[in-house]
Structures are given as C-alpha cells and as structure tokens.
C-alpha positions as CSV (number, residue, x, y, z in Angstrom):
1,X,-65.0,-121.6,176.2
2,X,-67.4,-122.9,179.2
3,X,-66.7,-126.5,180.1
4,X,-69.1,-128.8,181.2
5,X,-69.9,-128.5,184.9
6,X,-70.0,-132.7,186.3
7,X,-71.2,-133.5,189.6
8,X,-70.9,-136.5,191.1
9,X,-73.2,-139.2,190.5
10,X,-73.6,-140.7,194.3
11,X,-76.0,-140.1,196.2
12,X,-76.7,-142.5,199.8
13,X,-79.8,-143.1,199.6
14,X,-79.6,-144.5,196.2
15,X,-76.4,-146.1,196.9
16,X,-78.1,-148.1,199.5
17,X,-81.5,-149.2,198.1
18,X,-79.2,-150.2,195.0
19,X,-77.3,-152.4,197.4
20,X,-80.2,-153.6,198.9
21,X,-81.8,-154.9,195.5
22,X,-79.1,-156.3,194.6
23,X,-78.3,-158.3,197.4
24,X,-81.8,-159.6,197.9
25,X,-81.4,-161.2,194.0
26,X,-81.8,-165.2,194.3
27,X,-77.8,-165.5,194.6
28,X,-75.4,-165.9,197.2
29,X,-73.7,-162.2,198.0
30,X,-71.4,-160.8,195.9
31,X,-71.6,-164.1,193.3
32,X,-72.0,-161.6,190.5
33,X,-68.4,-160.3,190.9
34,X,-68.1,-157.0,188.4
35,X,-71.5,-157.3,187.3
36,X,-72.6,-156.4,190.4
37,X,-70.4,-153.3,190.6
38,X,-71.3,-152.5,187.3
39,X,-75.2,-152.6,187.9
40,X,-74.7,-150.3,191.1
41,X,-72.5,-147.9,188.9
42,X,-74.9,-147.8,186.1
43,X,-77.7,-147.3,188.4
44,X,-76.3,-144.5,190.6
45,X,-75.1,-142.9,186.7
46,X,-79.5,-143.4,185.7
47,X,-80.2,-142.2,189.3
48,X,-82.9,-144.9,189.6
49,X,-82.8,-148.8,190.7
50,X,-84.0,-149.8,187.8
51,X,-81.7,-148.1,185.0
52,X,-82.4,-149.1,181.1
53,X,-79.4,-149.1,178.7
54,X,-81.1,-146.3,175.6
55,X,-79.5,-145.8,171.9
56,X,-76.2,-146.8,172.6
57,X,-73.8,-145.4,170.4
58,X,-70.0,-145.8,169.4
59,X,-68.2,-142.3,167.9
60,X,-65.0,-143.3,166.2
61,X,-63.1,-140.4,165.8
62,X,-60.3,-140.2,163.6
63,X,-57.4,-137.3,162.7
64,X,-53.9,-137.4,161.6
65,X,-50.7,-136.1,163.6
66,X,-47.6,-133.9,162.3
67,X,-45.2,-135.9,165.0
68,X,-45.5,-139.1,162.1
69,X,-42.6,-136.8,160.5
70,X,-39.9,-137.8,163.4
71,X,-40.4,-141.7,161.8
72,X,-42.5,-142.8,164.8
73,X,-45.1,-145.3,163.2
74,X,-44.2,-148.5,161.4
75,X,-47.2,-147.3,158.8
76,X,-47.5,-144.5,157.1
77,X,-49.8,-141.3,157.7
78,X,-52.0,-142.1,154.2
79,X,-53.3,-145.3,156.6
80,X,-55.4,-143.2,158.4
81,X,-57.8,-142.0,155.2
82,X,-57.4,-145.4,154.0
83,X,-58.5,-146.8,157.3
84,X,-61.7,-144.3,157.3
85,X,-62.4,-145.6,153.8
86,X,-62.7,-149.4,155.4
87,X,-65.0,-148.3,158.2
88,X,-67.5,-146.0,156.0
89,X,-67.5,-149.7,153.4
90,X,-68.4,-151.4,156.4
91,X,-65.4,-153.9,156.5
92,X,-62.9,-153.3,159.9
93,X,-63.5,-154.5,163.0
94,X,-65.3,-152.0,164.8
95,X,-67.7,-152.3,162.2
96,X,-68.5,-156.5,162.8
97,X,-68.3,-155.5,166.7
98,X,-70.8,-153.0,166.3
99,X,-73.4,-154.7,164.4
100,X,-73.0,-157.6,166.6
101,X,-74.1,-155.5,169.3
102,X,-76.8,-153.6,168.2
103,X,-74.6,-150.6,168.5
104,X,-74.9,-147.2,166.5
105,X,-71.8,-146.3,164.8
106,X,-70.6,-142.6,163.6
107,X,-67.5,-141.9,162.0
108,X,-66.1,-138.5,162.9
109,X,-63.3,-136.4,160.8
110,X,-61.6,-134.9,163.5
111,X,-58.5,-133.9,161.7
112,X,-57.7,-136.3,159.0
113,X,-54.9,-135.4,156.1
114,X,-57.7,-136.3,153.1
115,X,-60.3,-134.3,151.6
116,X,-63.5,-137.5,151.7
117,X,-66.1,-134.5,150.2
118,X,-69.5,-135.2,151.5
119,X,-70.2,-139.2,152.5
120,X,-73.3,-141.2,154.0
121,X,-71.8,-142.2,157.7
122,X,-69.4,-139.7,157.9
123,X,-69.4,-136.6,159.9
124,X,-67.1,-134.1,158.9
125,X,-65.7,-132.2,161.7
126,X,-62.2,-131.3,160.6
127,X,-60.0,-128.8,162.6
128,X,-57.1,-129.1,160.3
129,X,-55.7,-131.9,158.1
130,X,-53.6,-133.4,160.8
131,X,-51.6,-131.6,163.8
132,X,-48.4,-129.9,163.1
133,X,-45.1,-131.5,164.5
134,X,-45.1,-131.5,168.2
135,X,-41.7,-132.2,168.3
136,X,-41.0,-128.9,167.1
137,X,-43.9,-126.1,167.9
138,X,-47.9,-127.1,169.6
139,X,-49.4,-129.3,167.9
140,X,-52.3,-127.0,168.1
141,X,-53.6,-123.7,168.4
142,X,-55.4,-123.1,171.4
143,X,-58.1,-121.8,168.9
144,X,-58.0,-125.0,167.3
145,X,-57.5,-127.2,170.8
146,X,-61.5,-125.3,172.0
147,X,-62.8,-125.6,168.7
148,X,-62.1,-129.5,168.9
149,X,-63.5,-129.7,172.2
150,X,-66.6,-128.1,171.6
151,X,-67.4,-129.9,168.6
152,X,-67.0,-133.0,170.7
153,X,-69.9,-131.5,172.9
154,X,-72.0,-130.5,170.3
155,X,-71.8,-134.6,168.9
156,X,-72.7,-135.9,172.4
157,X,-75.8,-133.1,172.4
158,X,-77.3,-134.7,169.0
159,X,-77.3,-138.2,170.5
160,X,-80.5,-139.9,171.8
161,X,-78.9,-142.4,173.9
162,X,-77.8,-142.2,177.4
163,X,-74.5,-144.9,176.6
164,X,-71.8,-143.5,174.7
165,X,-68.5,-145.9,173.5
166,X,-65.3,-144.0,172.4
167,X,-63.0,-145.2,169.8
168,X,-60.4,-143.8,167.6
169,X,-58.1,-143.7,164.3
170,X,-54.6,-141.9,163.6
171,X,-51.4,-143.0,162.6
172,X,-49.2,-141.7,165.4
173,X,-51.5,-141.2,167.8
174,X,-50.0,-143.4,170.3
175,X,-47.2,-141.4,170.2
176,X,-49.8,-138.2,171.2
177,X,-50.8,-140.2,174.1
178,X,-47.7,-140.9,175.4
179,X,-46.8,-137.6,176.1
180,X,-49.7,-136.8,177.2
181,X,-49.5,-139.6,179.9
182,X,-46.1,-138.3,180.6
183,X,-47.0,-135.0,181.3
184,X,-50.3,-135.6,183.2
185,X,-48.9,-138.1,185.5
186,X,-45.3,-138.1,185.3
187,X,-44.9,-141.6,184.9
188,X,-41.3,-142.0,183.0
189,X,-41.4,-142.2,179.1
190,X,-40.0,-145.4,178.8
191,X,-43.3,-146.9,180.6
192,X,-45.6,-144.7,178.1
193,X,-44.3,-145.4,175.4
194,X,-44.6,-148.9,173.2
195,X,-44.9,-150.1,170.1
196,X,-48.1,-149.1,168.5
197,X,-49.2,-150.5,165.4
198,X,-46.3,-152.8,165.5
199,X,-42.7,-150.8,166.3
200,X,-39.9,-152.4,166.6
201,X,-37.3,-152.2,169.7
202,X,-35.5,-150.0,167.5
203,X,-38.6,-148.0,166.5
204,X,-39.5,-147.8,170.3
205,X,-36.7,-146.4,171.4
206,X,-36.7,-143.7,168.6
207,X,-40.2,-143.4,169.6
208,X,-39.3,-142.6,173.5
209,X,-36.5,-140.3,172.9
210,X,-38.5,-138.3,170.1
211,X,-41.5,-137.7,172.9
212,X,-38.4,-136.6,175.5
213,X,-36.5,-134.6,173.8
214,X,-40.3,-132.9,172.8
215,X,-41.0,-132.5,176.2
216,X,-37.9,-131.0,177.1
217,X,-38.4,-128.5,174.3
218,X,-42.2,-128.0,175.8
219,X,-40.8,-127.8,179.5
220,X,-42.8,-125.1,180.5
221,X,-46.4,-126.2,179.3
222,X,-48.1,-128.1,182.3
223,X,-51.9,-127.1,182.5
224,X,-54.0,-129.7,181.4
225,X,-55.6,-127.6,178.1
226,X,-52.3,-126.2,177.0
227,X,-50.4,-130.4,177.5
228,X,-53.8,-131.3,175.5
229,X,-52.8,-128.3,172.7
230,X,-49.5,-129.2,172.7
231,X,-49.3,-132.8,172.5
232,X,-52.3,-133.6,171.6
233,X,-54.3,-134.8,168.3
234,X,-57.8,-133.2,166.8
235,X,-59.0,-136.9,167.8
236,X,-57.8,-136.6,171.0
237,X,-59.4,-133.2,172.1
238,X,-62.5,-134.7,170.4
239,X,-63.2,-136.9,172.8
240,X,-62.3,-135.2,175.5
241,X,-64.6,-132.3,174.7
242,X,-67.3,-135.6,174.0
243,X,-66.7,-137.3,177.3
244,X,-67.3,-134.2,179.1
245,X,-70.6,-133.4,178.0
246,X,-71.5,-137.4,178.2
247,X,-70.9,-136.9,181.8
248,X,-72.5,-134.0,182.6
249,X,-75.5,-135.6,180.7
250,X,-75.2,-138.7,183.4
251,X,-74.4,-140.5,180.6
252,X,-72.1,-144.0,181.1
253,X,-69.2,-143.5,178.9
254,X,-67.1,-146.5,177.6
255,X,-63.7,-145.9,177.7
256,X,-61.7,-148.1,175.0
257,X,-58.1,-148.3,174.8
258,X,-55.1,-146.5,175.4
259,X,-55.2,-143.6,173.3
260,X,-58.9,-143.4,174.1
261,X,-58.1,-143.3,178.2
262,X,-55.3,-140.3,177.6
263,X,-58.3,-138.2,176.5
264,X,-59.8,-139.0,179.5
265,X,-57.0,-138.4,181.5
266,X,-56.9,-134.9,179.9
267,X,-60.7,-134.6,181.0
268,X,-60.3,-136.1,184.3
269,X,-57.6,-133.7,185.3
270,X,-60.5,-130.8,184.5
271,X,-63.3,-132.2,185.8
272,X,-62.2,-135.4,188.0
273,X,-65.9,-136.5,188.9
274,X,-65.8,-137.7,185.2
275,X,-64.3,-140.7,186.4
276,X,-67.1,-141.8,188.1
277,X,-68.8,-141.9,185.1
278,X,-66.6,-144.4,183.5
279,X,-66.6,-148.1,182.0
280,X,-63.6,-149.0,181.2
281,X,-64.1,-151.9,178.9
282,X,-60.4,-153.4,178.5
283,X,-57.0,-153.8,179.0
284,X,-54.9,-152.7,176.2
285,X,-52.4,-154.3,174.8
286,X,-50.3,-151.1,174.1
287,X,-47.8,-150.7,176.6
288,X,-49.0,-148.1,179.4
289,X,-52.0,-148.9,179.3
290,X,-52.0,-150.8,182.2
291,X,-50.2,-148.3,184.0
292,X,-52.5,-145.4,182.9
293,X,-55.6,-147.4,184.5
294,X,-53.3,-147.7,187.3
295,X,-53.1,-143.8,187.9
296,X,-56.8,-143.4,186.9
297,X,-57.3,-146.2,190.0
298,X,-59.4,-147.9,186.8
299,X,-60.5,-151.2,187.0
300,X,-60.7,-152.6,183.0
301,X,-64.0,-155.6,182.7
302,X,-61.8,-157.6,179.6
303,X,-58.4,-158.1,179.2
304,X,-57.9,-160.1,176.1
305,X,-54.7,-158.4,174.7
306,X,-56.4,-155.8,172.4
307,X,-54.7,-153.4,170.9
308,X,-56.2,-152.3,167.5
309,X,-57.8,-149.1,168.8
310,X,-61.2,-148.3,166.6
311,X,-63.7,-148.7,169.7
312,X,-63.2,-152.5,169.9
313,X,-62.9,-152.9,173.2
314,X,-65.7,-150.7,173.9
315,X,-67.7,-152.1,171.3
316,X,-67.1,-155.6,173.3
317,X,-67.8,-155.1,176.5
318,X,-71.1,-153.6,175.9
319,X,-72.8,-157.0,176.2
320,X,-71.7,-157.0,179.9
321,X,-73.9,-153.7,180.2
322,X,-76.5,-155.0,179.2
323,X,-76.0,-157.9,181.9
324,X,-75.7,-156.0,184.4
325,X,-79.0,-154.1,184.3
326,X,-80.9,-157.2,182.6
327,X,-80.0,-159.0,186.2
328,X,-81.0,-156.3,188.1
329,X,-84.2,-155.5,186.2
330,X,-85.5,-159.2,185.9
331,X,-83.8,-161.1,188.4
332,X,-86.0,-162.8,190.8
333,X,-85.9,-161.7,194.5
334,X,-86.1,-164.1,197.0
335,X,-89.2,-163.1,198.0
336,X,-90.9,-163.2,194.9
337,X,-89.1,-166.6,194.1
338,X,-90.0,-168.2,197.7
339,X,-86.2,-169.1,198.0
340,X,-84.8,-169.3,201.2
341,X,-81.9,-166.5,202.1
342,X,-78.5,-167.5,203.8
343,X,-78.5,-168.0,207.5
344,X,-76.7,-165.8,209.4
C-alpha cells in the first residue's frame, strides 16, 4: 500500500500577501482573533487570497470493537447499529447540525456488528463486523488495517468538495483511542483514558487497567501502522486513510472530537505536514482530549463541553469557516472604504 505523499501548504509569498489583505481590512490589527488565523490557514490550504469554501461534506464513520468484551462501555455493542439506524431516519444530532449548515452528510459502514443490506445514505464499506479483542490478539489484520485505509482514500477521491468534517460511531471506541494515544505519545493511561459514554469511576478504572494490561501484552508493537492494527477500530483506520488523501488533495479537514483526533494522530505520525492541514473544531469533553491537542500543539475554535462524538463538533464550527473567508472575500479595505488607517 502507497500512502499519500503531503507537502506542506506554506508558501512566503502567499503567506505574506495573505497577511497583507488581511491587515489592510477596515479593522484595527489582529481584532479578528482566530478568524484571522483561520482565513490565512484556509487561504495558504486554497493556495490563493481569495479561497472559496466548495461542497462541504461530513463522513461519519461508524464500526464496532471486540475490546467491548472486557466490560469497558456503560452501553452495549447493539448501540452502535441502533445508532446508524437514527442517523440514516434523519433523527440524531449530527443530522440537525448538518442540515443547519448546509452540510452533506454520508454515513460509512466501516466495521459495524449488523448486516443493514443495501440502504439510501449508507455506504457500505465493512472490513469486518467489529474488531477482535485487542486485549487479547490485534485488533486487526494488517490486511484488514490497509484495506480500511484505502477505502478511506477512495471516499475522499469521490467527493466534489475541497472541506471535509470527520465524525464517528462505535461503542468502545474510546477505549481504541486511548491506547492509541498511549502508545503514540506516551502520555500515561490514566490521562487517556475517561469515561466515554458515561462510565463510572469504577468503570474508568476497569477501563484504564484493561488498556494497560493490553499494552503490556502488545509491548513490542510501536510503529505507527502496526499501534493503528493493533489497537485500533475499522472507523478509526477509516479516517485516517480519509484524512490523508484530504490533505494531499489541499483539502481543509475538520477534526471533531477525541476519537476523531487519535486517527489523526495515527496519520500525523506518517505524514506530519497533515497537521497543517487541520481545523480543529472543539474541545472535547472526553478526558484526554485536551491533552491530545496538547501533543498535536492544536489549537480547538469551540470549547462547549462536547462529547457525543457523531461529527458534532465539526459539524458546528463550520459556520466559523465560512467567516473567515466571507471577511476576507468581502470585507472592505481601507482604501476602497476611504477609512483612515492607524497612525504609527
């Protein structure tokens, strides 16, 4: 398997007549905060000054995971079908976020435990039905690890749009991305690990020592494809394999939550220019998140104490894209607006 080949986005000349335009916008400097970052990112991502926001489009992936057998979720594994069910009717969150924002929504089977058969809004890339217990052998094949990558590349390739969101659905998937924060950054357990979709201290704890004594049994395993095949979900590698190709198509990716960023990391630590080519929309709730953006040096645009997963966050902060270029498009100069500029 040939993975995506990312450059990096900057360039100095662009960098600076970026700067330039939006400096000379009828505002004092720097008054626009993020947005002002944001535009410049965006922009240097477009390489032009005047970058336009095309077809955005939110791929919700969703797969199940074998580790939900060590009693590591306060719901059970059928959730995840179930959950699929409510986004192809139209009726969870993601789905009111999306419309909202004039936002394109796929559903992807990654991996899930449930046989759906053929359904309008569902894309049916299933590896397996679900991972096999990490805690005791890979949770993947490395077969199966490429094959999910690649079909992540082959989703990005179909799209028309030059933003992509990322969100995602899988009872005991936080569990995945704990260890594979863990073992990517070697930040301790304990600070990886939280409660999910709603632990208790009890749970957490049986959550923490399940990932250790996995890791332990996995000792040797520490490049990033074979942590990603061995800890990993189908939904994970997915968008990994996705955010790759987004990248090396200059698109901006919008990086959601927590289990969302620990695919990134995973595709960071093959291709770190990625990085540059990141939005990261939020905050998570989910404990370690925080401490993820920290190692990704990540600065989130919301922080409103998400923590549902689905591409919410993503879904969210999309408005703010569309800020950010609308100010820098249409945005009076203060030439054009005969204002006078700042004194030195």
């Amino acid at each position: 398997m040939t993975l995506p080949a990312i450059v990096s986005p900057f360039q100095p000349d662009l960098a600076d007549r970026l700067a330039s335009a939006i400096d000379n916008k009828t505002k004092p400097l720097g008054s626009l905060g993020m947005l002002e970052a944001l535009a410049r990112q965006i922009g240097m991502i477009h390489g032009t000054t005047t970058p336009a926001l095309a077809a955005p489009a939110l791929l919700v992936f969703a797969a199940d995971h074998g580790i939900v057998a060590e009693g590591v979720s306060a719901y059970p594994q059928d959730v995840t079908w179930q959950m699929v069910e409510n986004f192809l009717a139209g009726g969870a969150a993601i789905n009111v976020f999306a419309a909202h924002n004039g936002c394109a929504l796929q559903v992807v089977d990654a991996g899930v435990a449930h046989e759906f058969g053929p359904r309008a809004g569902l894309v049916d890339r299933k590896v397996a039905p679900g991972t096999r217990n990490f805690a005791h052998e890979p949770a993947m094949t490395s077969g199966q690890c490429a094959r999910a990558l690649e079909h992540g590349m082959a989703l990005v390739d179909a799209l028309p749009g030059n933003v992509i969101g990322f969100g995602e659905m899988g009872i005991g998937n936080t569990t995945a991305a704990a260890a594979l924060m863990h073992k990517l950054t070697g930040i301790p357990v304990a600070a990886c690990a939280g409660a999910g979709t709603g632990l208790s201290e009890a749970g957490v704890r049986r959550k923490q020592e399940v990932i250790e004594a996995a890791v332990a049994r996995h000792a040797g395993v520490t490049a990033p494809l074979d942590v990603l095949a061995t800890f990993g979900g189908f939904e994970i590698a997915m968008m990994a394999g996705a955010m790759l190709r987004a990248a090396e198509r200059r698109m901006v990716l919008l990086i959601d939550g927590f289990i969302v960023t620990s695919a990134l990391l995973v595709a960071a630590r093959l291709q770190p220019a990625i990085l540059e080519y990141c939005v990261f929309a939020h905050c998570s709730g989910e404990n370690g998140h925080r401490r993820l953006l920290e190692a990704l040096d990540a600065t989130p645009l919301l922080n409103l104490g998400l923590r549902l997963g689905e591409g919410t966050g993503s879904a969210l902060a999309l408005p703010l894209l569309h800020a950010a270029v609308n100010f820098l498009n249409r945005m009076a100069t203060f030439e054009s607006a005969r204002v006078s500029e700042q004194s030195a």
